[in-house]
N, C-alpha and C positions, 0 to 999 in steps of 0.2 A: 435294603433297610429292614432290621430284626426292632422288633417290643425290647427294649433295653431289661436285661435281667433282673428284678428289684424283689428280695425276698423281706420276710419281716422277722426279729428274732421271736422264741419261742421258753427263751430262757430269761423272760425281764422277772423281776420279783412279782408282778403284779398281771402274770399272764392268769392268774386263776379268776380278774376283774371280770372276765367277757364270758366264761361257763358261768359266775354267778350270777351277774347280769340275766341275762337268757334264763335261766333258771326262776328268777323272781317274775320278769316279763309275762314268761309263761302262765306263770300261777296269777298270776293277773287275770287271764284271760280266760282261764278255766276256773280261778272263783267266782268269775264276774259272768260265767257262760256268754260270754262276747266271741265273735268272731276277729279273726286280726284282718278282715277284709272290711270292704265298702257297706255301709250301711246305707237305710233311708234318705238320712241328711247328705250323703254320700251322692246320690241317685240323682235326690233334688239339684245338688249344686250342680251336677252334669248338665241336669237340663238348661238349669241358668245359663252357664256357658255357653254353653252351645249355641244357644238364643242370641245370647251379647256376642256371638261373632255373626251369628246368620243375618238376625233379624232384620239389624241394618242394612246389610248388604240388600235386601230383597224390598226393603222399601226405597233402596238412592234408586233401584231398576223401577220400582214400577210407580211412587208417587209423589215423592220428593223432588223437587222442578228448582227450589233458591239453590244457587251455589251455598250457602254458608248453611244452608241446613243439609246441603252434599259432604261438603266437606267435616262438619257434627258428625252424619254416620260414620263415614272411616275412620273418626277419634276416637269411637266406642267401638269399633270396630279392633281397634289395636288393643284397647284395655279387652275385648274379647281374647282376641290372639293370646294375650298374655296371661290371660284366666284358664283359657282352655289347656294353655301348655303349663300351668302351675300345678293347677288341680284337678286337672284330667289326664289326660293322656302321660302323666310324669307316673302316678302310682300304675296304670296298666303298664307300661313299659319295663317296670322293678316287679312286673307281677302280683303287685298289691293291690290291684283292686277288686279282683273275684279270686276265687278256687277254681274258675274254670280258665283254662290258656286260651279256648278260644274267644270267649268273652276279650280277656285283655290282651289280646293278638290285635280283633276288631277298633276295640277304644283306641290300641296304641300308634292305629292309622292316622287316627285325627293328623297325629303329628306333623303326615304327608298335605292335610287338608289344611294346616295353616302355616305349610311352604317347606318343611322342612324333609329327610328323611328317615323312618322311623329306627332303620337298620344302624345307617350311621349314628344315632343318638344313642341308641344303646351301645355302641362299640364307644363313642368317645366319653359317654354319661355313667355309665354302670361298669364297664371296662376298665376305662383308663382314671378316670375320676375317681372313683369309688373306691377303688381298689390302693391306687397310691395317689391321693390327696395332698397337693400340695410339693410333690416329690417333681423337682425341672426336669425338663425333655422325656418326662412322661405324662405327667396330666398334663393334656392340653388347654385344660380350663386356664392356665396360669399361663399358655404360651400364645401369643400376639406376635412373632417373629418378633422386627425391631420396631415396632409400634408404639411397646409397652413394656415396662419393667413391673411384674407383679412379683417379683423374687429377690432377696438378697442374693443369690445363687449366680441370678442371671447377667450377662453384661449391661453396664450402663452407656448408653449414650448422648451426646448431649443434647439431642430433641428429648432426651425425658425427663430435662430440669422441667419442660412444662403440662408433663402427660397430668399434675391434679387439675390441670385448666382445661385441655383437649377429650380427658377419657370420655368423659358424658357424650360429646357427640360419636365417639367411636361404638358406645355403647347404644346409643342408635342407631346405628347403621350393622349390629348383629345380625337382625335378621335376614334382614333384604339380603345379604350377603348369603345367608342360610337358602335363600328361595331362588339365588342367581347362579354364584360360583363353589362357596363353598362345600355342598354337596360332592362334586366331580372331585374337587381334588384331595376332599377328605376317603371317596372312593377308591383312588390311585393309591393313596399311602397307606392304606390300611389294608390295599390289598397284597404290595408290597411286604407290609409286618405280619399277613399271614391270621389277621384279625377275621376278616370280612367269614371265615370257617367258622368261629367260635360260634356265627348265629344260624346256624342249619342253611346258607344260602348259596350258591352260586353266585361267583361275581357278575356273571353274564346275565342272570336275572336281573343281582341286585341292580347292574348299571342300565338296562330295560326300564325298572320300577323306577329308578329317577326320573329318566327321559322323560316317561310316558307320564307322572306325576308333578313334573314342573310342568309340561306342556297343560295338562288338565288344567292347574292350579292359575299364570301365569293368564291360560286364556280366558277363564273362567272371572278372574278379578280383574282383571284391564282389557280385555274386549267386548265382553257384556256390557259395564258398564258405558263403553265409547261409543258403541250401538247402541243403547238402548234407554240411557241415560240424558235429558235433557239438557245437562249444562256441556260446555266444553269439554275437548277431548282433555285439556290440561288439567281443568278441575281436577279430572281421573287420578291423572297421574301426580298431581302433588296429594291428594287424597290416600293413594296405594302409597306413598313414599310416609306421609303423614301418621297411617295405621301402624307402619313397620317402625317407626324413628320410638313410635309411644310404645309400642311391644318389646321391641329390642332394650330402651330403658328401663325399662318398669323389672324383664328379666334380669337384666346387669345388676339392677339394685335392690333385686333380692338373694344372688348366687355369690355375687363380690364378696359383699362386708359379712358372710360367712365363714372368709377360707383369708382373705387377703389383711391383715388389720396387723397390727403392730405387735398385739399378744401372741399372734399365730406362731406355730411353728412350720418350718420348709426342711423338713427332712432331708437330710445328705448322705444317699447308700458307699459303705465304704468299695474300696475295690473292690472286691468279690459280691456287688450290687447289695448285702446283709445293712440294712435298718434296725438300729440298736434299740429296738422297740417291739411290744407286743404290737399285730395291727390296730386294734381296737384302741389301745390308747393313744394311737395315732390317732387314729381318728377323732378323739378330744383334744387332744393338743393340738390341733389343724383346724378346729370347726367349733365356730361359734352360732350362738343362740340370740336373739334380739325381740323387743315386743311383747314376750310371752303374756302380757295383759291384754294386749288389742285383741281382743276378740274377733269384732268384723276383718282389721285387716289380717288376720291370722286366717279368717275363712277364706276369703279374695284369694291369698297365695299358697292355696295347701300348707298351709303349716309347716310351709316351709324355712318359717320365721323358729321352728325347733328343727335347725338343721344337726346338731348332736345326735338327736334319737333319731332323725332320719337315715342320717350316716351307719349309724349303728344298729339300726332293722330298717334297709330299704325296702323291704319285703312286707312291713306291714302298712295298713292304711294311714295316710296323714290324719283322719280325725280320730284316731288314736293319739296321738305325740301329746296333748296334752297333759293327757291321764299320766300317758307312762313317764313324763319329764322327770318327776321327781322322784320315781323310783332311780331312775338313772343320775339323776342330781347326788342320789342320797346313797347309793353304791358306789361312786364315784370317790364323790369325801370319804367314805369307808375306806380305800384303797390308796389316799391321797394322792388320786388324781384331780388335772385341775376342769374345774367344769364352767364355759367361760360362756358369759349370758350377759348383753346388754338392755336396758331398764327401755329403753327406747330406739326404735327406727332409724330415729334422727341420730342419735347417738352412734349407733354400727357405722350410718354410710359417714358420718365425719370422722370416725377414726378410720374408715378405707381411706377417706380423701387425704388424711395425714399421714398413712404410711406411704400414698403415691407421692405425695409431696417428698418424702424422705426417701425414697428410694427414686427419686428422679434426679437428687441431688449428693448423694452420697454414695460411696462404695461399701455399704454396710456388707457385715461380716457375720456371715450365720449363726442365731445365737439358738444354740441347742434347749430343749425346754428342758433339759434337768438344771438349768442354770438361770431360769425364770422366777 
């Protein structure tokens, strides 16, 4: 198994959008003498997180005795897990959150610390995601085998007349999957495609660092607590499933109704793998924006509710994206690109829930976004 060949053209009218872009970004930050990295508020929020996944944990071990006040910490526990991976350990992994690599080498561990691993996430996150968005049988993000149809691209079958009813609990069940199987066998095929190079590692390490980080992880959340912890062994375990069901949601519904929605485009590379597009304006037509008002909940998920300008500088800090939104709003329209931005939360994940509903029930037909 080879990384399927996928280039991007370099002749669209509008390839000079992403040197301009870049260009104003810049001057952004050198008028503003800003760094494009983590700040104070930056720091603060780490700590938060960190706290909303620990803090719990370390009170169900030593003071917490009701099951239902057992069960409370591993809820917050999961909206921890889902903090930590939004707005932590996502900007060190794209290198955005210090000047220094070993600083966010360090943070990008978390990743391992709330079950996942960090190697594999950047091969399928910054890799395969980032790079071709939205493009089948290469971002994985979009492939669920037959699970799910996130593509006009992709085949329909007829369990996915009811994936807009079923996705939600799949989307709970992400992580766990992350902290049980999916690791190993995202290991195999990535070592296969000749990926697992791109990250300075050894396979034989990498597949070590799994081993030896699920076992830490695994034993550390479900046999601590069944030693040590007053209520039943089961408590534990609908509690560790409880953390993962609310982590795994909360992620799904905030990376979905970015990429997956009815306005999106799914790029289709001709024979010769060439995308009739510059990358960068792929990257708009592939990636939506939603909330840009909520403040709090724009804090909660790294700003990742401005996935446009994240797609298009993963490299700089999320509490940057709102400044720069409207520079890139506003060079966009300049280049009549489309720049596509929901008023509401609510709003993104019902138009994801409508495109599943219509692609569970139709053979839709790829519709190119110059004909949008």
């Amino acid at each position: 198994m080879e990384l399927k060949q996928v280039t991007y053209s370099q002749s669209t009218e509008q390839k000079d959008f992403y040197k301009v872009l870049r260009k104003r970004v810049n001057a952004y930050f050198k008028d503003n003498n800003k760094s494009r990295h983590a700040n104070a508020n930056m720091v603060i929020k780490t700590i938060f997180m960190i706290s909303l996944y620990m803090v719990p944990f370390v009170l169900l071990l030593t003071v917490i005795e009701s099951t239902w006040a057992t069960v409370l910490m591993w809820a917050i526990m999961g909206f921890g897990t889902a903090g930590v991976g939004l707005s932590v350990m996502h900007d060190a992994n794209h290198q955005a959150y210090s000047k220094s690599k070993t600083v966010n080498k360090i943070i990008g561990k978390l990743t391992n610390a709330v079950g996942g691993s960090d190697t594999n996430w950047r091969i399928q996150h910054n890799v395969l995601h980032h790079t071709y968005t939205n493009v089948d049988q290469v971002d994985e993000d979009i492939d669920t085998g037959i699970l799910m149809r996130f593509s006009p691209n992709q085949d329909r079958l007829k369990g996915h007349k009811y994936q807009y009813l079923y996705a939600w609990l799949l989307y709970g069940m992400m992580t766990i999957m992350w902290c049980t199987t999916k690791d190993y066998s995202q290991f195999a095929r990535y070592k296969k495609m000749g990926l697992i190079k791109t990250q300075g590692i050894s396979p034989g390490l990498m597949l070590f660092t799994i081993i030896l980080s699920k076992i830490i992880y695994l034993g550390t959340l479900i046999t601590l607590p069944i030693l040590f912890s007053p209520v039943s062994w089961w408590v534990t375990l609908l509690g560790f499933g409880l953390m993962h069901f609310i982590a795994g949601l909360t992620l799904a519904l905030i990376f979905q109704p970015a990429h997956v929605l009815p306005r999106s485009d799914f790029p289709v590379p001709d024979e010769t793998g060439n995308i009739e597009t510059d990358w960068a304006v792929s990257q708009l037509r592939t990636t939506a924006n939603f909330a840009p008002k909520a403040r709090i909940f724009s804090w909660y998920v790294g700003g990742l509710n401005y996935q446009v300008e994240h797609h298009l500088f993963p490299n700089i800090c999320h509490v940057h994206y709102r400044k720069i939104s409207s520079i890139v709003q506003e060079t966009a329209l300049e280049y009549g690109i489309p720049y596509y931005s929901y008023k509401t939360f609510r709003g993104a994940v019902a138009s994801h829930a409508k495109l599943l509903y219509k692609l569970g029930r139709e053979d839709m037909m790829p519709v190119s976004a110059e004909s949008k």
